[in-house]
C-alpha positions as CSV (number, residue, x, y, z in Angstrom):
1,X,17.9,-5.6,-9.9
2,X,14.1,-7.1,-10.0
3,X,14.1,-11.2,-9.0
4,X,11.6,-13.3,-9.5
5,X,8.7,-13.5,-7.4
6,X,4.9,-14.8,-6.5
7,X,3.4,-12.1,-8.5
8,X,4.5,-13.7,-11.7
9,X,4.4,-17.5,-10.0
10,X,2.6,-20.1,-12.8
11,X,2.2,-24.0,-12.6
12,X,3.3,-25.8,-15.6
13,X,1.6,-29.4,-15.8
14,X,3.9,-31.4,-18.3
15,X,4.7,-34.9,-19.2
16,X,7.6,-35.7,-19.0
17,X,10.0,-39.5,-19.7
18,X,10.0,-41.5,-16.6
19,X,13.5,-41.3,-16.8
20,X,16.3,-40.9,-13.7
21,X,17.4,-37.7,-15.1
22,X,13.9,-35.8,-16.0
23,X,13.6,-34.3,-12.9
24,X,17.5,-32.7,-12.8
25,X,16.7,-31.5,-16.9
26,X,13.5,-29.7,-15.9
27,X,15.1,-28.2,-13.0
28,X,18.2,-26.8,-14.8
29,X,16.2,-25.7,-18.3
30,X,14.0,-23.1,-15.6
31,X,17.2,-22.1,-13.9
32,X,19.0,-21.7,-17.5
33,X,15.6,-19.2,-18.0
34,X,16.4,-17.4,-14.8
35,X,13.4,-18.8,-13.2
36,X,13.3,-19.8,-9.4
37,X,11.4,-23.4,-8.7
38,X,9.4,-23.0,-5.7
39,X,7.2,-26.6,-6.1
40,X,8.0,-29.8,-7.8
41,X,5.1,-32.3,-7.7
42,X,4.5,-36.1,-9.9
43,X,0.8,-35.8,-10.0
44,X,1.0,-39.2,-11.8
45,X,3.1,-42.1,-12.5
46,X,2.6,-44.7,-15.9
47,X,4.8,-47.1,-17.0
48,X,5.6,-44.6,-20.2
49,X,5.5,-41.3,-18.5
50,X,5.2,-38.9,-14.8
51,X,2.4,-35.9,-15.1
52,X,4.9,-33.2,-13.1
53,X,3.2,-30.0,-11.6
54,X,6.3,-27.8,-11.8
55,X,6.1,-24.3,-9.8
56,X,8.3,-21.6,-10.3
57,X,8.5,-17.6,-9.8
58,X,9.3,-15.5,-12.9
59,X,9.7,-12.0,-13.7
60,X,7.2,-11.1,-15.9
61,X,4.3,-12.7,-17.9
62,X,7.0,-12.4,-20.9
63,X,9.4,-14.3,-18.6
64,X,6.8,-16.6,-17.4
65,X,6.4,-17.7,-21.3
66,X,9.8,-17.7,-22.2
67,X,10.4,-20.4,-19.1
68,X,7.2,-22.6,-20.8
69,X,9.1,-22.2,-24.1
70,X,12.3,-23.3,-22.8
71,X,10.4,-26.4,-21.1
72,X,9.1,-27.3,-24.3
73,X,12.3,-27.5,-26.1
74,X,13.3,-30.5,-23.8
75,X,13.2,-34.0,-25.7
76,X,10.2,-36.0,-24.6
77,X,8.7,-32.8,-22.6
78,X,4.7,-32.3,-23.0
79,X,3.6,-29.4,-21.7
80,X,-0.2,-29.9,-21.1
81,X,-1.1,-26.7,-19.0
82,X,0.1,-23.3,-17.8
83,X,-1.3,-21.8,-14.9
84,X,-1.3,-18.4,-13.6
85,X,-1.3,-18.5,-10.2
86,X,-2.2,-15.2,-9.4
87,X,-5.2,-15.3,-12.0
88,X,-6.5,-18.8,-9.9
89,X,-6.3,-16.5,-6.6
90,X,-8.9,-13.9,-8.0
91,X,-11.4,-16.3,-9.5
92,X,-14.6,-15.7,-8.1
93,X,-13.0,-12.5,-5.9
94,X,-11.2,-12.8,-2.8
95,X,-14.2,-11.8,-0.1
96,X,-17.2,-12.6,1.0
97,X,-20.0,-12.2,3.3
98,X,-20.4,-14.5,6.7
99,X,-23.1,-14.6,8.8
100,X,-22.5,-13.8,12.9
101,X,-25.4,-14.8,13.7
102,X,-26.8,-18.8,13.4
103,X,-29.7,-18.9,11.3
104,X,-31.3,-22.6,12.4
105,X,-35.0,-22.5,13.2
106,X,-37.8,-20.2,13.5
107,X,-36.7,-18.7,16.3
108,X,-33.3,-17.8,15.4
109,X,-35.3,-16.1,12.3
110,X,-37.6,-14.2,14.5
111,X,-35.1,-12.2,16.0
112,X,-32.4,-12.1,13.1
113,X,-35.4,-10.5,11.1
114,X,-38.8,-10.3,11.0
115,X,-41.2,-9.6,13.6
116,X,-37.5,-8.8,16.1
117,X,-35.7,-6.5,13.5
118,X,-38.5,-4.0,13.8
119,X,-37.9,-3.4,17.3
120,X,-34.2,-2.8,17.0
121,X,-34.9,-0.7,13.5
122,X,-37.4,1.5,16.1
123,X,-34.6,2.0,18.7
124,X,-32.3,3.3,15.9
125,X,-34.7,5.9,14.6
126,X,-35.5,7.3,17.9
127,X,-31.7,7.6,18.8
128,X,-29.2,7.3,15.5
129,X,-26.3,7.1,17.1
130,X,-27.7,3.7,18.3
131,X,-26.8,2.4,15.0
132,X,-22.9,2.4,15.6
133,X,-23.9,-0.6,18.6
134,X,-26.6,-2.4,17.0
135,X,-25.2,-2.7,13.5
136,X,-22.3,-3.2,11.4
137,X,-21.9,0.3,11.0
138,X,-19.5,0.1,14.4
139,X,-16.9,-2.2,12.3
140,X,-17.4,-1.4,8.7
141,X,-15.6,0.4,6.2
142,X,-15.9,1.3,2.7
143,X,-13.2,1.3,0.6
144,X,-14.1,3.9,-2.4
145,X,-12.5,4.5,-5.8
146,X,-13.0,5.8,-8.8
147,X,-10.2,4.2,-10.8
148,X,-8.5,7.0,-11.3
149,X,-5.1,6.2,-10.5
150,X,-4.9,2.1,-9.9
151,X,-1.6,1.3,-8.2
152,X,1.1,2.8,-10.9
153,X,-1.7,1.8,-13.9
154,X,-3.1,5.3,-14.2
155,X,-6.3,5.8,-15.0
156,X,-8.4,2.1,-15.2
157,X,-11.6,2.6,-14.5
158,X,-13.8,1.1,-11.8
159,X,-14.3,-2.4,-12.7
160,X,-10.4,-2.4,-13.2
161,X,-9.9,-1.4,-9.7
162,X,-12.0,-4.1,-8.2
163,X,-8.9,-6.4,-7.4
164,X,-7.1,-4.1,-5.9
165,X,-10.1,-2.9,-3.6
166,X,-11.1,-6.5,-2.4
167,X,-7.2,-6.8,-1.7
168,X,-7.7,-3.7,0.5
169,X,-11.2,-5.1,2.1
170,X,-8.8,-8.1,2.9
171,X,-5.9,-7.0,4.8
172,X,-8.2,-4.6,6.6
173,X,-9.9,-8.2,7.7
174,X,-7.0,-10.0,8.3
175,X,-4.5,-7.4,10.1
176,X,-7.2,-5.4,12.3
177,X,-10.5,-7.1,12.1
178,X,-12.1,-4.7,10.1
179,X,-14.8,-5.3,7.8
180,X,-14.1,-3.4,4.3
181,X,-16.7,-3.5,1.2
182,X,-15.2,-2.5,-1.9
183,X,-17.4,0.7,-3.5
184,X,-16.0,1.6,-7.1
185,X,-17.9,4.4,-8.5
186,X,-18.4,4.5,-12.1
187,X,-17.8,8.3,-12.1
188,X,-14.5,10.6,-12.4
189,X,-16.8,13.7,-11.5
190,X,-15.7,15.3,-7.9
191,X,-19.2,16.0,-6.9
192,X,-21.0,13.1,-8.2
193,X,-18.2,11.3,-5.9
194,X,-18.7,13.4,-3.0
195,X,-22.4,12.9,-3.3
196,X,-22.4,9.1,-4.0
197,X,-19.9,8.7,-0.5
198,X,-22.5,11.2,1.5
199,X,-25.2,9.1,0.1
200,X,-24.0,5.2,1.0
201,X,-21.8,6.8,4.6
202,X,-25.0,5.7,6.9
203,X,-23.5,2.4,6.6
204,X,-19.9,2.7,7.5
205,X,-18.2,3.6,10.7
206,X,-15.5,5.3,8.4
207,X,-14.4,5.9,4.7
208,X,-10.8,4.7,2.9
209,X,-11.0,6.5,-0.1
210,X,-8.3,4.8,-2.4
211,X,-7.0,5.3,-5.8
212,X,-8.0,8.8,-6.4
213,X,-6.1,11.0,-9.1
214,X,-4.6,14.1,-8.0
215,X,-5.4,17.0,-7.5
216,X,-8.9,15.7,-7.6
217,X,-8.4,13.8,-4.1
218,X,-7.1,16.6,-2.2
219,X,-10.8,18.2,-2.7
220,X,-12.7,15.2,-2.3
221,X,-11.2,14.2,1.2
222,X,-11.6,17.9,2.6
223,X,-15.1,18.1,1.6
224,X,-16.0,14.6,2.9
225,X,-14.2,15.9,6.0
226,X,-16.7,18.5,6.1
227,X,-20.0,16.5,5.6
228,X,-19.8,13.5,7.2
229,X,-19.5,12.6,10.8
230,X,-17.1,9.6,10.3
231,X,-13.5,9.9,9.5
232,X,-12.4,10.0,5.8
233,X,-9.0,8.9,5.2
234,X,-7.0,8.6,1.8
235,X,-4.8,6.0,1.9
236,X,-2.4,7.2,-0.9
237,X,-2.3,10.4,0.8
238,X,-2.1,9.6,4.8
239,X,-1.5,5.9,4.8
240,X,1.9,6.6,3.0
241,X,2.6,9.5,5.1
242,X,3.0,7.7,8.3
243,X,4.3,5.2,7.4
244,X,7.2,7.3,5.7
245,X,7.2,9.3,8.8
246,X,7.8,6.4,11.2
247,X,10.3,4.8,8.8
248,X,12.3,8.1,8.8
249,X,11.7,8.8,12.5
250,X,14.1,5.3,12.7
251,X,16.3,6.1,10.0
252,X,17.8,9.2,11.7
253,X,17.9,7.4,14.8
254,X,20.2,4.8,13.1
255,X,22.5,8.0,11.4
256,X,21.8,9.6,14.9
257,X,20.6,12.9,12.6
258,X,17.8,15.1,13.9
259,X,14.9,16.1,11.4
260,X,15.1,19.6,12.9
261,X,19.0,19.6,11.2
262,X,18.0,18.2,7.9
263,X,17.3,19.0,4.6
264,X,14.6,16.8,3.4
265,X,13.8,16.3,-0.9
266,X,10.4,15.1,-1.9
267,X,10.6,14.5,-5.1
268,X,6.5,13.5,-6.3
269,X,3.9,16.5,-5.7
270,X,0.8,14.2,-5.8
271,X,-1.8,12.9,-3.6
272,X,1.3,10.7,-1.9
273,X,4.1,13.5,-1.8
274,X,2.4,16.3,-1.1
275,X,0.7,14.8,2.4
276,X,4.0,13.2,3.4
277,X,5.3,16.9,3.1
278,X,2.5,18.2,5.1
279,X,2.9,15.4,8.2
280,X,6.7,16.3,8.1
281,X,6.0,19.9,8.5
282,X,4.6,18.8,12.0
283,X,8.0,17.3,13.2
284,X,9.7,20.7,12.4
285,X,12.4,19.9,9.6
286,X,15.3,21.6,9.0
287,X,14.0,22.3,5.2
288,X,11.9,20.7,2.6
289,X,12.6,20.9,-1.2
290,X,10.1,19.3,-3.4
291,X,10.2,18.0,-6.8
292,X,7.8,17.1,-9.5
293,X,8.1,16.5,-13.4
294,X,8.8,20.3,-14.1
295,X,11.4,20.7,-11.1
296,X,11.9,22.2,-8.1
297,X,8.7,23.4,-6.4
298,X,9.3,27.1,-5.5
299,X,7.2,30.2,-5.0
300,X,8.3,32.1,-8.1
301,X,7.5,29.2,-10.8
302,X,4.4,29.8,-12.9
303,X,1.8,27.5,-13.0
304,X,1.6,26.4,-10.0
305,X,-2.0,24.8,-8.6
306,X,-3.7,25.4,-5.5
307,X,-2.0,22.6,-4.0
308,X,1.5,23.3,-4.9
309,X,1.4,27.2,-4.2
310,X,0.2,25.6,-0.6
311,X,3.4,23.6,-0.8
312,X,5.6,26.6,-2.3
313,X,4.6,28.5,0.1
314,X,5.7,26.6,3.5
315,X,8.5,24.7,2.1
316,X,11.8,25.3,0.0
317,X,13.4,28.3,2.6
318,X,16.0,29.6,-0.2
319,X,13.6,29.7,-3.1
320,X,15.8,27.4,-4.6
321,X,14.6,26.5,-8.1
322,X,16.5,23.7,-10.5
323,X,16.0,20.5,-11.2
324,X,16.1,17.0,-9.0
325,X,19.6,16.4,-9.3
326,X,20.2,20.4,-7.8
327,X,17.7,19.5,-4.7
328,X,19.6,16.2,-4.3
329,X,23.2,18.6,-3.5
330,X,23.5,18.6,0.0
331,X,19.9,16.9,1.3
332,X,20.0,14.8,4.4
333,X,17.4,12.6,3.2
334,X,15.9,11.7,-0.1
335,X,12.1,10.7,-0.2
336,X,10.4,9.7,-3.7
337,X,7.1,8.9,-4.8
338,X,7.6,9.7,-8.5
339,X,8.7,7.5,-11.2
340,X,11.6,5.0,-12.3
341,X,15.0,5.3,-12.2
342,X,15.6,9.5,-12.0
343,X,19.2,9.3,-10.9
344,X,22.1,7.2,-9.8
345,X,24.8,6.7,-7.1
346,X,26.5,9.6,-8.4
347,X,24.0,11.7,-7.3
348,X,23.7,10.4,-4.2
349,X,27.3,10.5,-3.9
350,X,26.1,15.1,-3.8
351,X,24.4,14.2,-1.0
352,X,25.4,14.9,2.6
353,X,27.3,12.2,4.2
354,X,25.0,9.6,6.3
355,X,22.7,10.1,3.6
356,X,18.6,8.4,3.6
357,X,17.4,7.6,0.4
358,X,13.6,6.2,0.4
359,X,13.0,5.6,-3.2
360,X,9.2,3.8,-3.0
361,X,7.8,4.0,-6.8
362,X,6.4,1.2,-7.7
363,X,7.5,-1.5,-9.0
364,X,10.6,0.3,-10.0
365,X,12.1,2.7,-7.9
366,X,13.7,6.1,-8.4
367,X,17.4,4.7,-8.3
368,X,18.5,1.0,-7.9
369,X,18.5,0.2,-4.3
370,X,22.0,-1.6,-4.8
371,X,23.3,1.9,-6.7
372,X,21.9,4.1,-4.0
373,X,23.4,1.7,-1.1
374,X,27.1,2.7,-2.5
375,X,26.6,6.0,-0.7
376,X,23.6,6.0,1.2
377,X,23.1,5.1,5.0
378,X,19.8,3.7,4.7
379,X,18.0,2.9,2.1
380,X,14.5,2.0,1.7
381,X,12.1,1.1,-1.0
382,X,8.4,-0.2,-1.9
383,X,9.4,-3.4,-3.1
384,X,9.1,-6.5,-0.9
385,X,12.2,-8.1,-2.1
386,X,14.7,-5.5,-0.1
387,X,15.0,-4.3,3.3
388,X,13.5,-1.7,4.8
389,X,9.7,-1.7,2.7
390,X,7.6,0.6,3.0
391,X,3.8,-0.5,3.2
392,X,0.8,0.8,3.8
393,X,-0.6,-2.1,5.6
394,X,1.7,-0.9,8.5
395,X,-0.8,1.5,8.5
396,X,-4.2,0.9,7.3
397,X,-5.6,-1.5,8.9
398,X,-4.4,0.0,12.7
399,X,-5.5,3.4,12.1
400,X,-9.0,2.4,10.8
401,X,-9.2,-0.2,14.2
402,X,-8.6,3.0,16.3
403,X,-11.3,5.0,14.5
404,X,-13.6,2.4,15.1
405,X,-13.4,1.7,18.5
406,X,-13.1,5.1,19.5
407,X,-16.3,6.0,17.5
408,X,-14.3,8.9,16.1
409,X,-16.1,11.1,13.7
410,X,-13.0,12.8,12.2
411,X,-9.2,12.2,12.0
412,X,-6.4,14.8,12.7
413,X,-3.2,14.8,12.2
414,X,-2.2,14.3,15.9
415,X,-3.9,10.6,15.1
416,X,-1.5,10.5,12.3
417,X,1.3,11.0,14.6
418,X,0.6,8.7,16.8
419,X,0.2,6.2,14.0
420,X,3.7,6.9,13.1
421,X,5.1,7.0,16.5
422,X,3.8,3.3,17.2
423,X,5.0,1.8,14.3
424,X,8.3,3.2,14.5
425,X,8.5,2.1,18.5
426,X,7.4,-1.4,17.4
427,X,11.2,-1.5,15.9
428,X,13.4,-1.3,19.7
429,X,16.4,-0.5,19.8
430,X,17.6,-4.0,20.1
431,X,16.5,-5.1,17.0
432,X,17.1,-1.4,14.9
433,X,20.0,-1.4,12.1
434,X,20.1,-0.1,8.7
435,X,18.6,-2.8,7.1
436,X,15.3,-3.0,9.6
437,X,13.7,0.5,10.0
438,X,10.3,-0.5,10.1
439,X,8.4,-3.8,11.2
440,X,7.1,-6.5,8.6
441,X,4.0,-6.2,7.3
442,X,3.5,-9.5,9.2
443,X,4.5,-8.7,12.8
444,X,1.1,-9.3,14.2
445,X,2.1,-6.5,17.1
446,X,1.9,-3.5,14.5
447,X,-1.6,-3.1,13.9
448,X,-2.9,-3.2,17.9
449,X,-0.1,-0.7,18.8
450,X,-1.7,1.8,15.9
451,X,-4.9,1.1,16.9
452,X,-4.0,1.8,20.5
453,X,-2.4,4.9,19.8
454,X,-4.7,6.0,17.4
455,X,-8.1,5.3,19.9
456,X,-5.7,7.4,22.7
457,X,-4.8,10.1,20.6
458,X,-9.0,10.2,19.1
459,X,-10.1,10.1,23.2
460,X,-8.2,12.4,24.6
């Protein structure tokens, strides 16, 4: 199923004969390692020899070696140098701070800082609010973790997390404008979190809180909520959410199903799942049936947490109880957040006819898109190699543009919906099929039509 790609991309500097043929040997030895050859550059030509920079895409760092070792094997093939590409991305971060203002004599000085600042610091402590126009609080957002749950890592700690943060602080910068900082807290204690946030919000005009473990998160974002007077948003929770909810908003209208007739799995109770259930409860679905590692979520099953008695207790009609291949019999649509390769096409096969399958763990999905697609109508996954992905930067960046320029102090889920509602109408009905739910994450239209909606929905 998986195919090579960037993430695993290296640069192999070799030497190699200046011979007619080099080129067509080193070209067929990475194809015979399943590799896919994306550059081919002589960085030097001798009498004896060419210096080649040969780029290819690989599967894994495993696979990545096993194409150098293949290289190697050629006769009269040096290999001087491997590089990581995505390694040589992250050297020395991927953000930093500009100035907006120039900076080029005494005057400029004067009233970027000292004597002028004082005046404007004066205006802000007689009027506060004054601080969202005359500083970057009006377009700034932090982006806090605790590096408790990094991508599908688990639990990596802070400094671990900083990557995937500065990614964060850079599509908010190049999709929506936003300026993100990344804030990784070296603490896994709620209220030490939900102090340090209140502590540093004066700065921001909103917080992302980002890989959070559940149920942990759920407690942190409603008692930020509570404190703060700027929105708090959990992107594994509500980024996900709408952008599931506009992708299945299209999906039905390509099966021509309505949610109010369907039977809807979940099958992944945490931070993601469980606030994907609660935005579809708003669209008034037929039924939900959710699913974690010990079944089907009903009210009768002991053990249950606050969060999934919450859950138990609105979802799941028939008190069905079971496991994921019994919620899977007769479910309209099949929506996972969970864990690699749970079931097969037979499965789907249980489902009812015009079936939806969203399958978005990552990097390896619930079922093999290819499997699911022998019985399903739609399908749809995380990955970026397969139609139909499903990707918070849909989301992100538009909803926190909205906030912003609304100088909203909260968010609600009717802001939500109409995050979900635009991204799904960016997809008209031209250009909506099976295998294109939802926009790319590079449609430059996406993020203004969120942050429209989201500023009307925050105004009115």
């Amino acid at each position: 199923m998986p195919v090579p790609g960037p993430g695993y991309s290296i640069t192999v500097r070799l030497e190699a004969p200046p011979s007619a043929s080099a080129a067509g040997d080193l070209t067929t030895a990475v194809g015979r390692a399943g590799g896919v050859i994306t550059a081919f550059d002589v960085v030097e030509s001798h009498n004896d020899r060419v210096v080649i920079d040969l780029t290819c895409n690989a599967l894994s760092a495993n696979h990545a070696k096993d194409i150098t070792d293949t290289l190697e094997t050629l006769p009269g093939i040096v290999v001087r140098k491997v590089s990581d590409r995505t390694f040589l991305v992250h050297l020395g971060g991927k953000i930093e701070i500009a100035s907006k203002v120039p900076l080029r004599n005494r005057d400029d000085l004067s009233r970027a800082y000292t004597p002028g600042v004082a005046r404007v610091c004066e205006a802000i402590a007689k009027n506060p609010d004054d601080a969202r126009r005359l500083t970057i609080k009006r377009n700034t957002v932090a982006v806090v973790t605790d590096g408790s749950a990094v991508l599908g890592l688990g639990n990596l700690g802070p400094a671990a997390a900083l990557p995937v943060m500065e990614g964060k602080a850079a599509l908010f910068k190049k999709f929506a404008g936003v300026d993100a900082w990344p804030v990784c807290l070296d603490t896994q204690d709620t209220e030490e979190i939900i102090r340090a946030v209140e502590l540093i919000a004066p700065v921001y005009g909103g917080i992302n809180l980002e890989d959070i473990s559940a149920p942990r998160c759920f407690e942190i974002e409603a008692r930020l909520r509570e404190k703060l007077d700027i929105p708090v948003f959990h992107d594994d929770q509500h980024g996900t959410a709408i952008v599931v909810v506009a992708a299945l908003r299209n999906a039905l209208r390509v099966v021509k199903k309505d949610i109010k007739d369907c039977r809807i799995t979940v099958c992944g109770v945490g931070a993601a799942g469980s606030a994907i259930i609660r935005l579809l409860q708003a669209q008034e679905p037929g039924d939900i049936i959710a699913v974690d590692v010990d079944g089907i979520v009903h009210r009768d099953r002991p053990g249950l947490d606050a969060n999934l008695k919450s859950i138990a207790a609105t979802t799941n009609k028939g008190n069905q109880s079971g496991r994921l291949h019994d919620a899977l019999v007769g479910s309209d649509v099949f929506i996972g957040v969970s864990a690699p390769n749970l079931f097969g096409a037979d499965q789907v096969a249980t489902m009812a006819e015009d079936a939806i399958v969203f399958a978005l763990a990552n990097p390896d999905p619930e079922i093999d898109p290819m499997e699911a697609q022998q019985h399903a109508a739609v399908v749809a996954t995380g990955r970026s190699d397969f139609p139909n992905q499903i990707n918070n930067v849909l989301a992100f960046p538009g909803v926190f543009r909205g906030l912003l320029d609304a100088h909203a102090r909260t968010i609600t889920d009717a802001m939500l919906l109409a995050a979900a509602q635009a991204i799904a109408d960016v997809v008209d009905g031209d250009r909506l099929n099976a295998s294109f739910i939802v926009p790319s994450v590079f449609d430059n239209t996406v993020a203004p039509a969120v942050a429209e909606a989201v500023r009307k929905a925050a105004t009115s």
